[in-house]
C-alpha positions, 0 to 999 in steps of 0.5 A, spaced: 315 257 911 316 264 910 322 268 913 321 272 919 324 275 924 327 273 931 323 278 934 316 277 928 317 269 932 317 273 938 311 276 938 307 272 934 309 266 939 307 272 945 300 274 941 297 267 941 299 265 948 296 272 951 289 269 947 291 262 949 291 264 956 284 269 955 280 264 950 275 262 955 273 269 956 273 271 948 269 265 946 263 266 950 264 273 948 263 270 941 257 266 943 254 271 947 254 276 940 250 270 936 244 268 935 244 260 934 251 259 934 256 255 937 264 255 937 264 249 932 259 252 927 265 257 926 270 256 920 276 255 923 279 261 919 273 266 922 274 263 928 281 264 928 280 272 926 275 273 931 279 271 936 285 275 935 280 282 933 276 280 940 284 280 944 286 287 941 279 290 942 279 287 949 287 287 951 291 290 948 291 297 948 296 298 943 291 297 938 285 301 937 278 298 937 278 301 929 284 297 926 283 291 930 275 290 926 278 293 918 284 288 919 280 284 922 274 284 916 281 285 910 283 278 913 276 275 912 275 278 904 282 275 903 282 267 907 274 266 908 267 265 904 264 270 901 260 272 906 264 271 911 267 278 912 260 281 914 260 276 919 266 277 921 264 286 922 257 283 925 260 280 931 266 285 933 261 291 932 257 288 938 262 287 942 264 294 942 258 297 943 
């Protein structure tokens, strides 16, 4: 497990209880912005990714819409398919829109 700090625990524990709290609303924007998909067909990863891109576009103003879908597309070149970051930037450019 690798070292973080107190307040890294803290804020990433806060982080997944915000989108634990908002999960319905974000998984049907998800399935609202694709065609023929549903929460199961999604890789765990990009799930993952997604949820927490659609959580700082929708909720958390601290964060612009911008840096949310680059990180959120890096994060899926790194731990996802090949083609799993372009998936990724689709979905998220449609909800922003």
């Amino acid at each position: 497990m690798p070292d973080i700090t107190e307040d890294e625990r803290a804020y990433i524990t806060t982080k997944v209880l915000a989108i634990a709290d908002k999960l319905e609303e974000i998984d049907k924007l998800i399935v609202d912005n694709t065609e023929g998909w549903t929460i199961g067909r999604i890789g765990k990863a990009e799930l993952a990714i997604l949820r927490l891109a659609i959580y700082e576009i929708k909720y958390d103003e601290d964060i612009p819409e911008g840096v949310a879908i680059n990180e959120a597309v890096e994060i899926a070149k790194t731990y996802c398919e090949e083609k799993a970051n372009k998936f990724v930037n689709g979905i998220l450019a449609k909800i922003v829109k």
